[in-house]
C-alpha positions in Angstrom: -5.2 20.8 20.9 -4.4 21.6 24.2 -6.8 20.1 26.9 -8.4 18.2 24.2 -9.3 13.9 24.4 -7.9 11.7 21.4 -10.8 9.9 21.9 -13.1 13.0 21.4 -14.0 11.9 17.7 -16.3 14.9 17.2 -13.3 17.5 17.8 -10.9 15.2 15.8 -13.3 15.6 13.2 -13.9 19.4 13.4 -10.1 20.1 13.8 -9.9 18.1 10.3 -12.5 19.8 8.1 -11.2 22.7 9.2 -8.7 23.3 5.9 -5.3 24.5 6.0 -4.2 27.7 4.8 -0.6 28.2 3.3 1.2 31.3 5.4 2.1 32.5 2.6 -0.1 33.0 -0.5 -3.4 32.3 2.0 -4.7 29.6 -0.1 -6.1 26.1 0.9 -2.9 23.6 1.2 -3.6 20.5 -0.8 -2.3 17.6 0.9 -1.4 14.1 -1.4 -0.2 11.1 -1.0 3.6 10.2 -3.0 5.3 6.9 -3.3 9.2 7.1 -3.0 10.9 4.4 -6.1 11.3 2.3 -3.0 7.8 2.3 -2.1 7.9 4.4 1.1 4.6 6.1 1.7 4.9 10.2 2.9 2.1 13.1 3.0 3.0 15.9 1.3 1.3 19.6 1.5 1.5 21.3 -1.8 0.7 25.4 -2.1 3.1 28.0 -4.1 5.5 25.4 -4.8 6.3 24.4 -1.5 
């Protein structure tokens, strides 16, 4: 992202339609959203059981 604006909304949205790949297995990393009992919000990536 180097040399790149925040406020260039069309790169922002190319960077994120561009999918992740897992470094390990090579398959698109699914990202979800989990709930903690408390009610804390986090991202996580799920591939090969990381």
């Amino acid at each position: 992202m180097a040399g790149k604006s925040k406020t260039n909304v069309s790169a922002r949205a190319e960077s994120k339609s561009v999918s992740k790949i897992c470094s390990l297995c090579g398959n698109k990393v699914e990202v979800v959203m989990a709930y903690s009992p408390t009610g804390k919000k986090s991202m996580k990536r799920l591939c090969c059981g990381n």
